[in-house]
TORPA-4810 file (N, C-alpha, C, O; in nm, 3 decimals):
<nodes>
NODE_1_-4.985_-11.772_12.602_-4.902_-11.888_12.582_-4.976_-11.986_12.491_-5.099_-11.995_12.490_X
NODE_2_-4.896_-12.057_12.417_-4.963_-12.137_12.334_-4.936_-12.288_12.362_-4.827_-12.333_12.398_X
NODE_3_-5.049_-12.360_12.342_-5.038_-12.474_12.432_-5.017_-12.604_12.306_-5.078_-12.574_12.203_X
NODE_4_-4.961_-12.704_12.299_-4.958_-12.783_12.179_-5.055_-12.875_12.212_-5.084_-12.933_12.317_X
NODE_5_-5.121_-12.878_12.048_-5.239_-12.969_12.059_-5.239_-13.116_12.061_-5.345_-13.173_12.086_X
NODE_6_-5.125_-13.190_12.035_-5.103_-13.309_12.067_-4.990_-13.302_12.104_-4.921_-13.200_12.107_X
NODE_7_-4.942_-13.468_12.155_-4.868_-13.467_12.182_-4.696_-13.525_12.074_-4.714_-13.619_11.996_X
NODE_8_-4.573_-13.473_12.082_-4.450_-13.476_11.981_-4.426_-13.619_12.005_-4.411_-13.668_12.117_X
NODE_9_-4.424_-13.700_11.866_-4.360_-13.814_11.831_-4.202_-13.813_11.868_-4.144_-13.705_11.853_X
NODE_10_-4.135_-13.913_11.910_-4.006_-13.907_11.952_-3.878_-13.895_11.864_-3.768_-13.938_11.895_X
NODE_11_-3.913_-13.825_11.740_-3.803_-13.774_11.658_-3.872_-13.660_11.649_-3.780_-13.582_11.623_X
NODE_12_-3.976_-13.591_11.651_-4.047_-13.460_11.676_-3.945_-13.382_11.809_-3.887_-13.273_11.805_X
NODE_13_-3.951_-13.470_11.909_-3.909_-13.373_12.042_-3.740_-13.381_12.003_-3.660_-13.291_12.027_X
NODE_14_-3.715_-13.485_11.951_-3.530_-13.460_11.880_-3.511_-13.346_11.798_-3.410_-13.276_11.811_X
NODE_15_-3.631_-13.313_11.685_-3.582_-13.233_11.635_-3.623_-13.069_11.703_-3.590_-12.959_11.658_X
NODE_16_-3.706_-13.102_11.827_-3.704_-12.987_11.909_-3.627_-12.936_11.953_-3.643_-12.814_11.965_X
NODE_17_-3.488_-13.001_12.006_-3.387_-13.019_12.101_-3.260_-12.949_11.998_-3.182_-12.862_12.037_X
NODE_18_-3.260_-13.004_11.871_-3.199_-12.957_11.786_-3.218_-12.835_11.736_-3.118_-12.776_11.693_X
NODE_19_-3.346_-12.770_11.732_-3.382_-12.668_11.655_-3.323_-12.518_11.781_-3.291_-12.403_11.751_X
NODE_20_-3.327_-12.572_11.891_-3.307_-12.476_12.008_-3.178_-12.444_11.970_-3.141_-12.342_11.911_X
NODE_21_-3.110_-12.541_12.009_-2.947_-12.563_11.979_-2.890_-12.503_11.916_-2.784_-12.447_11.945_X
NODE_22_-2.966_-12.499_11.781_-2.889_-12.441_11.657_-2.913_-12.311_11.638_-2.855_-12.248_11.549_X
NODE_23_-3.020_-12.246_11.737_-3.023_-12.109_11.731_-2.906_-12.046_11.858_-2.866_-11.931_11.837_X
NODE_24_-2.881_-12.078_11.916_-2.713_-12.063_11.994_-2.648_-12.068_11.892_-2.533_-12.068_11.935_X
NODE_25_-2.644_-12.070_11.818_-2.539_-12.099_11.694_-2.599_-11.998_11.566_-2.562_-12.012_11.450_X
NODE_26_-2.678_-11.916_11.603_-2.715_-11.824_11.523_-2.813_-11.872_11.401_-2.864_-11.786_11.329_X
NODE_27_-2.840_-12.011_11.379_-2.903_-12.053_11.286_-3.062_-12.063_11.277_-3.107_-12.044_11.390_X
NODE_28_-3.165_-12.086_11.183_-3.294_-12.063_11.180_-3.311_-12.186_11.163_-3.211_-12.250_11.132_X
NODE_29_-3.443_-12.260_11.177_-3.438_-12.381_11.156_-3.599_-12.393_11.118_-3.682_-12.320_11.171_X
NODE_30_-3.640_-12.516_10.997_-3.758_-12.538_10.979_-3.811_-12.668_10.999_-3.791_-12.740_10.901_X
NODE_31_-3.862_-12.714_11.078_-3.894_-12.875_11.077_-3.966_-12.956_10.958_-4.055_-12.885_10.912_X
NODE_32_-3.960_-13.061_10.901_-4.003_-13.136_10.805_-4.056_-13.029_10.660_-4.170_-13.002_10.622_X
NODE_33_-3.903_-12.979_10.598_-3.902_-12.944_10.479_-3.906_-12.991_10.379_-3.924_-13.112_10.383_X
NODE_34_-3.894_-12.937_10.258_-3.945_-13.025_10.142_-3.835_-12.994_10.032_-3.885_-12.955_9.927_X
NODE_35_-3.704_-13.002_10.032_-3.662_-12.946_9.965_-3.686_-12.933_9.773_-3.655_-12.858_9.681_X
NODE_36_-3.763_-13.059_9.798_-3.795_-13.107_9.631_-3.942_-13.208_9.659_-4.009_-13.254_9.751_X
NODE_37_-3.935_-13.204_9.532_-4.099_-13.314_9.563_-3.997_-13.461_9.589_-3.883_-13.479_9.547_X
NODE_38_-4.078_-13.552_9.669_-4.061_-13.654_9.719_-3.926_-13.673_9.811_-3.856_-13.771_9.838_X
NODE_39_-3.922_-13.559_9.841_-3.786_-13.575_9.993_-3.843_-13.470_10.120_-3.906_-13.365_10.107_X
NODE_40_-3.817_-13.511_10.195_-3.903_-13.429_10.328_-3.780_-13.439_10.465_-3.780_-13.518_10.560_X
NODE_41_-3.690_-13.337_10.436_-3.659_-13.369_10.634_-3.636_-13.352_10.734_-3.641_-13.229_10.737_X
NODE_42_-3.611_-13.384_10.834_-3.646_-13.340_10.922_-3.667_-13.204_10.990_-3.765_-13.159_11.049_X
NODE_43_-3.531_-13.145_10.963_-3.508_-13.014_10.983_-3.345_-13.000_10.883_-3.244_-13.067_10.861_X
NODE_44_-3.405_-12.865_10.846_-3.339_-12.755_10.790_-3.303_-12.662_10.840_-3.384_-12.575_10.873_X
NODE_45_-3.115_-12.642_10.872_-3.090_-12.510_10.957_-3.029_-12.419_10.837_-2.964_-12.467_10.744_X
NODE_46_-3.057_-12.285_10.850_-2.964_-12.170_10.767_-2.925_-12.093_10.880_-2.980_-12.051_10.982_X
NODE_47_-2.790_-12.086_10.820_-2.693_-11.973_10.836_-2.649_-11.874_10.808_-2.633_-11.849_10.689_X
NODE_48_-2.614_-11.784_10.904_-2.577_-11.654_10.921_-2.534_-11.626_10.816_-2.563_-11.513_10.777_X
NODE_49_-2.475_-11.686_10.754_-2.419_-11.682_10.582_-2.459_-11.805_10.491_-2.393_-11.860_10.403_X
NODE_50_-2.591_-11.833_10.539_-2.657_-11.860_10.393_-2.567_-12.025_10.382_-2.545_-12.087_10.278_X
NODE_51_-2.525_-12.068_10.529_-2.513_-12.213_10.500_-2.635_-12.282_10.534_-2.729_-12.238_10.601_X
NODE_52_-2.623_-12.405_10.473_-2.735_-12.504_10.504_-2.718_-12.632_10.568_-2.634_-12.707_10.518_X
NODE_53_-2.782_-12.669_10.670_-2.737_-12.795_10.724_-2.856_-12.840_10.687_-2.949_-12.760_10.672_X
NODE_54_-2.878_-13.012_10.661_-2.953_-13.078_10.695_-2.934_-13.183_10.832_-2.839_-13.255_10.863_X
NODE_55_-3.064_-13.160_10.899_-3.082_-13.302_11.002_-3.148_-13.434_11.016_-3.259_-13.399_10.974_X
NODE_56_-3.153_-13.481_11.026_-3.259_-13.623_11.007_-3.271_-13.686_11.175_-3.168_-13.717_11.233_X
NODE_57_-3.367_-13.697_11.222_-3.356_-13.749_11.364_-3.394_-13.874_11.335_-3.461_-13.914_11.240_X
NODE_58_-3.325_-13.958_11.463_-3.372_-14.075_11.442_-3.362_-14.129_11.553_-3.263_-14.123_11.626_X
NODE_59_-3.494_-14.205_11.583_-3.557_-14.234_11.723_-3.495_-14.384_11.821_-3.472_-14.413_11.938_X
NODE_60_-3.490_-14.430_11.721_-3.456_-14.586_11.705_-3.364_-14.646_11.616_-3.352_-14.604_11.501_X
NODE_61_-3.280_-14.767_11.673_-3.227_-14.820_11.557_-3.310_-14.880_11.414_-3.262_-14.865_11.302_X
NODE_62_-3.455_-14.957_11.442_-3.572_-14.957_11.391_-3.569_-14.851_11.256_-3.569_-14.875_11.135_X
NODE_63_-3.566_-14.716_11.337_-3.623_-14.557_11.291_-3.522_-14.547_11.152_-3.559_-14.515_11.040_X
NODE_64_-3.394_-14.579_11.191_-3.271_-14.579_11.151_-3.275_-14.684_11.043_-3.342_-14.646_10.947_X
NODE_65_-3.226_-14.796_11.030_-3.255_-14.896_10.961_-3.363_-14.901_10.824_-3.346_-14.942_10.709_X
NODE_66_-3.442_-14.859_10.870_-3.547_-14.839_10.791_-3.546_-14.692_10.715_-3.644_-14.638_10.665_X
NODE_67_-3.414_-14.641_10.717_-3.441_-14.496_10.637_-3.332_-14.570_10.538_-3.226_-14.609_10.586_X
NODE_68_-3.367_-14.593_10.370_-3.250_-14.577_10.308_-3.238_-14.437_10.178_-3.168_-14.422_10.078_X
NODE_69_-3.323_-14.372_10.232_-3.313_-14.234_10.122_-3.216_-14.154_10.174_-3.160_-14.088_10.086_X
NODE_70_-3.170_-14.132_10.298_-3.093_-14.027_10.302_-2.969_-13.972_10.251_-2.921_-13.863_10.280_X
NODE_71_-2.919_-14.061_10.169_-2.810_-14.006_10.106_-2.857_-13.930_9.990_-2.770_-13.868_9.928_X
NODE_72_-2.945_-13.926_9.961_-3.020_-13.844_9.847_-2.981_-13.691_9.893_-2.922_-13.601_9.834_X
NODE_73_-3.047_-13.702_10.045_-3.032_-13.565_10.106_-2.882_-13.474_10.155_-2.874_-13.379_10.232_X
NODE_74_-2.760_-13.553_10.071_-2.669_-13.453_10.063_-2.656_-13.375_9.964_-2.592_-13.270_9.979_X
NODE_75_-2.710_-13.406_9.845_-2.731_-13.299_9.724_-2.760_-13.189_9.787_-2.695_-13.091_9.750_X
NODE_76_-2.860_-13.168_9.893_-2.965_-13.053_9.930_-2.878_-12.982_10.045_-2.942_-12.909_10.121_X
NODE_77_-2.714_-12.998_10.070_-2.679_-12.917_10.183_-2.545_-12.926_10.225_-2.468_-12.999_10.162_X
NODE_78_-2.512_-12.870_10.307_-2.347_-12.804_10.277_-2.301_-12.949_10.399_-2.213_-13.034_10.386_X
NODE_79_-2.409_-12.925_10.520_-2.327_-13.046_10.611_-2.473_-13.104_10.632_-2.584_-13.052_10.619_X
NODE_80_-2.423_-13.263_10.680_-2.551_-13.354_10.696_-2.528_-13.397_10.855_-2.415_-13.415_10.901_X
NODE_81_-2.608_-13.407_10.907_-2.576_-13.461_11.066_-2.726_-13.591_11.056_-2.819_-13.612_10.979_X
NODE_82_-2.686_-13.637_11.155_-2.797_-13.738_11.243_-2.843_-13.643_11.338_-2.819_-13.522_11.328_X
NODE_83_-2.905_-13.693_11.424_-2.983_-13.619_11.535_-3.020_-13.752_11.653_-3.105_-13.827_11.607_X
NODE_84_-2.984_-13.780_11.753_-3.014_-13.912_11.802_-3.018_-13.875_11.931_-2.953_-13.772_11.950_X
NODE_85_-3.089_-13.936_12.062_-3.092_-13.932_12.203_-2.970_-13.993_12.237_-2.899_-14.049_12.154_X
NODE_86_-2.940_-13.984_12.375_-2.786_-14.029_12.465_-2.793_-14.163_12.438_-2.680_-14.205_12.414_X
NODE_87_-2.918_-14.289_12.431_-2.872_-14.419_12.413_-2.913_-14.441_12.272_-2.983_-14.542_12.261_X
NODE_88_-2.898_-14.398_12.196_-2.889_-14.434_12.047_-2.761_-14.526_12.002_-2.652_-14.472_12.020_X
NODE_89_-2.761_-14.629_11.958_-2.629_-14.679_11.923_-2.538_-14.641_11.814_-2.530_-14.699_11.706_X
NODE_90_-2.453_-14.515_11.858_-2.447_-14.464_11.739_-2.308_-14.520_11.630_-2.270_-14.448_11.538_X
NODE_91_-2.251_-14.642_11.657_-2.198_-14.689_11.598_-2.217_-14.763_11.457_-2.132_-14.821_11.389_X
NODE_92_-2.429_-14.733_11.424_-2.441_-14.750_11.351_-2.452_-14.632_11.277_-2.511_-14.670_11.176_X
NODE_93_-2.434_-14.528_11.268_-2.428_-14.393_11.204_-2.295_-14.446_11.113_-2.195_-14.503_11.158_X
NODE_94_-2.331_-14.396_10.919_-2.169_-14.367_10.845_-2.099_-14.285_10.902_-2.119_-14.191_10.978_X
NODE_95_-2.002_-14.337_10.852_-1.903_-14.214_10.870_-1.905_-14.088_10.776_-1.999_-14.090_10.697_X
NODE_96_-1.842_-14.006_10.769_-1.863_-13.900_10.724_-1.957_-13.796_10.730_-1.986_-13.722_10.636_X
NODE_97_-2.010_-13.789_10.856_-2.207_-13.738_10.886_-2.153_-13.695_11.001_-2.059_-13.759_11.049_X
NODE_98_-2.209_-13.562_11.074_-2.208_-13.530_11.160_-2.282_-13.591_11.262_-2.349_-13.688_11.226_X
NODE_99_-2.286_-13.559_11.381_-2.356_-13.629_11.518_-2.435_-13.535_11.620_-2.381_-13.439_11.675_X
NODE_100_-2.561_-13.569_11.638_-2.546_-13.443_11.749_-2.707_-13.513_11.788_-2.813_-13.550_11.738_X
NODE_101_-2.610_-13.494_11.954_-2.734_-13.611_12.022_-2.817_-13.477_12.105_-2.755_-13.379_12.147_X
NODE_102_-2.949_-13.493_12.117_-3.062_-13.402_12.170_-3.154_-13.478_12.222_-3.152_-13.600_12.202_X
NODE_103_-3.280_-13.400_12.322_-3.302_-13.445_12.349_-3.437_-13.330_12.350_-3.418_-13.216_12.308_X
NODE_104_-3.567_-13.370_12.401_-3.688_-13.235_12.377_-3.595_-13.123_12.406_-3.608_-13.073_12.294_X
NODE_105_-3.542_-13.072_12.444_-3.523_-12.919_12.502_-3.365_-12.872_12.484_-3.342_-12.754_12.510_X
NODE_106_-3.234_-12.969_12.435_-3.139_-12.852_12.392_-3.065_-12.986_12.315_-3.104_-13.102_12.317_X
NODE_107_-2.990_-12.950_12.273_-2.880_-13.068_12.186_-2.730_-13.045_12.193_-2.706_-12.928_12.223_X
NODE_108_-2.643_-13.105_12.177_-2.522_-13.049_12.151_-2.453_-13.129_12.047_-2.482_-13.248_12.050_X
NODE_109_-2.369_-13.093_11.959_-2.313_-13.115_11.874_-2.161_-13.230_11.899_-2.064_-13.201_11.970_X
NODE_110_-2.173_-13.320_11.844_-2.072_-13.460_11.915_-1.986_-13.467_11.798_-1.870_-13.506_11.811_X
NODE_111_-2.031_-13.435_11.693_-1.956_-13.460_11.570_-1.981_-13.322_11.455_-2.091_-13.266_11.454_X
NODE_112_-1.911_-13.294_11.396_-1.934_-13.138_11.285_-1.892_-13.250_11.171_-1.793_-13.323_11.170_X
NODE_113_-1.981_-13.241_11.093_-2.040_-13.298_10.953_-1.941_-13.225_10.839_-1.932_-13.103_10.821_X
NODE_114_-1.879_-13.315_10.775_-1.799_-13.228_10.699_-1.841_-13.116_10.590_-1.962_-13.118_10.567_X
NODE_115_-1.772_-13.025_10.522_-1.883_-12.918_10.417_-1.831_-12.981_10.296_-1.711_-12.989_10.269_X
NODE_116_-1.889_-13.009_10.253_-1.953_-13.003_10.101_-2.026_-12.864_10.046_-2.138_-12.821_10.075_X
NODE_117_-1.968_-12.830_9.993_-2.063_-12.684_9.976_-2.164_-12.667_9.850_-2.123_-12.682_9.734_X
NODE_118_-2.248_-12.646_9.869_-2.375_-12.652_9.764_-2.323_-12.562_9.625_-2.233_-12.479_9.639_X
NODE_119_-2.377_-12.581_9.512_-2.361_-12.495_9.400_-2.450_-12.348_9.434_-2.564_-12.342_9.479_X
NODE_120_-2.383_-12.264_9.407_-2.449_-12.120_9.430_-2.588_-12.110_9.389_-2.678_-12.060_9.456_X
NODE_121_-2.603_-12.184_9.226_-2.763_-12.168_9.203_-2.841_-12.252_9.284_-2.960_-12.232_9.307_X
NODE_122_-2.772_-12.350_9.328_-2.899_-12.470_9.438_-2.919_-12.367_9.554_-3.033_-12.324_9.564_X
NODE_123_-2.833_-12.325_9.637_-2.839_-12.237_9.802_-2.951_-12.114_9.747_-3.050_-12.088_9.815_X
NODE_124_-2.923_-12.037_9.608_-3.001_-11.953_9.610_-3.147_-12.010_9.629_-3.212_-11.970_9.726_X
NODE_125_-3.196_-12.092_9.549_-3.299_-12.166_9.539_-3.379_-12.208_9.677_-3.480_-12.161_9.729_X
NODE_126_-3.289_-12.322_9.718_-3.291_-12.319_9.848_-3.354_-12.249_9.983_-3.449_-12.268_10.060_X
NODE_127_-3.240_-12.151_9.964_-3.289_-11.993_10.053_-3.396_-11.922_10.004_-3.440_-11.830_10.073_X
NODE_128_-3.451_-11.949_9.891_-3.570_-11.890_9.868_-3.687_-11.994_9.883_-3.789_-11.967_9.946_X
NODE_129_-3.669_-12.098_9.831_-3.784_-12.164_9.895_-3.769_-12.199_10.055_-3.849_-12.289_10.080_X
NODE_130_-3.703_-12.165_10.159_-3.678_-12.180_10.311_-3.790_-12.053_10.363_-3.889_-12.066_10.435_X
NODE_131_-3.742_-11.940_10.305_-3.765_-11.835_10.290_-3.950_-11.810_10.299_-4.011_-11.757_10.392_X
NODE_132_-4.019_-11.878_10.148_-4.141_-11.871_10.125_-4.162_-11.986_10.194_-4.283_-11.969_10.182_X
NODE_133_-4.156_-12.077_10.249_-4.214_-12.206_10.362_-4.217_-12.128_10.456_-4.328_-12.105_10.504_X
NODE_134_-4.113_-12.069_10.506_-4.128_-11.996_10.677_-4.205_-11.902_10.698_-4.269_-11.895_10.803_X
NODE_135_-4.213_-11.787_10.577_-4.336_-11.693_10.567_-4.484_-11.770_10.548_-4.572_-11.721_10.619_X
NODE_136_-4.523_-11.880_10.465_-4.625_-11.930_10.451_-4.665_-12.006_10.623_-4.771_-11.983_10.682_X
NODE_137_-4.590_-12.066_10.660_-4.578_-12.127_10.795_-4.645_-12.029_10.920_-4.741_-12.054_10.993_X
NODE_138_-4.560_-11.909_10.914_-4.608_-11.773_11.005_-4.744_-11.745_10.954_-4.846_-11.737_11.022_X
NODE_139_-4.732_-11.729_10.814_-4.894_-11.645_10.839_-5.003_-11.750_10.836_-5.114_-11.702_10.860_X
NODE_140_-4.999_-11.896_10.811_-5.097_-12.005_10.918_-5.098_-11.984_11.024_-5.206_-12.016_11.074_X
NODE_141_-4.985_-11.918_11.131_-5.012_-11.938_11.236_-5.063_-11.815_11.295_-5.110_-11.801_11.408_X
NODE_142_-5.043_-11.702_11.178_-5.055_-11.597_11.282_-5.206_-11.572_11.207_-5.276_-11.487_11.263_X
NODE_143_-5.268_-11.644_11.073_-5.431_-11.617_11.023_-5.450_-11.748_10.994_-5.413_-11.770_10.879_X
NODE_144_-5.498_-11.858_11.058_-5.509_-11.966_11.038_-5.607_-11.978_10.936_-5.576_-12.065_10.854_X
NODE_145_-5.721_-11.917_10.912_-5.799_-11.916_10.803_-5.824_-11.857_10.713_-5.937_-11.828_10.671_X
NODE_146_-5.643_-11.807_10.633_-5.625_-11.753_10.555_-5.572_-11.820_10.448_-5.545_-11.760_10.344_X
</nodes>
């Protein structure tokens, strides 16, 4: 068993809760991706067919407030959600964004994010750099001093 060496910041264990979730749903998920230089987030789910969600958790209204890049991050994906705990006020969430409140250990989906569907050459791209992050990711973990 593998034991974690510190302890998860409280949009860390959101996007834990989420990442479970979305594999009930057949999807893979990568935490704090990169889809481009200078955007990072939270989690990245792919689908069974090569859809892409992005998530962004957010801990606090604070957490929240203080993010104004994320609309950048619909270029990068077919649906966009929040990610928030049961007392999040989520009346400050836009509209048009999916919802889906979690918590460390499962999430469920409150709102489905509308599709926008990516251009074929971005998803390919995409899926290939998801692809080489998750293989690079595994073999840190499985040869750390490689």
């Amino acid at each position: 068993m593998i034991q974690e060496s510190r302890p998860r910041l409280p949009g860390q264990r959101l996007a834990r809760g989420v990442c479970r979730h979305l594999m009930t749903h057949d999807f893979v998920t990568i935490e704090e991706f990169i889809p481009e230089r200078g955007r990072r987030v939270d989690v990245m789910a792919l689908g069974p067919r090569a859809e892409i969600w992005v998530i962004e958790c957010k801990s606090s209204r604070a957490d929240f407030m203080s993010d104004g890049k994320w609309p950048g991050y619909l270029d990068w994906c077919d649906r966009y959600f929040w990610a928030v705990d049961a007392g999040f006020p989520t009346d400050l969430l836009p509209e048009g964004t999916g919802l889906i409140i979690a918590d460390d250990y499962d999430a469920e989906i409150l709102r489905m994010a509308p599709e926008n569907r990516l251009a074929p050459a971005r998803r390919t791209a995409l899926v290939r750099r998801f692809a080489r992050d998750a293989a690079r990711r595994l073999r840190q973990f499985t040869d750390p001093g490689s």
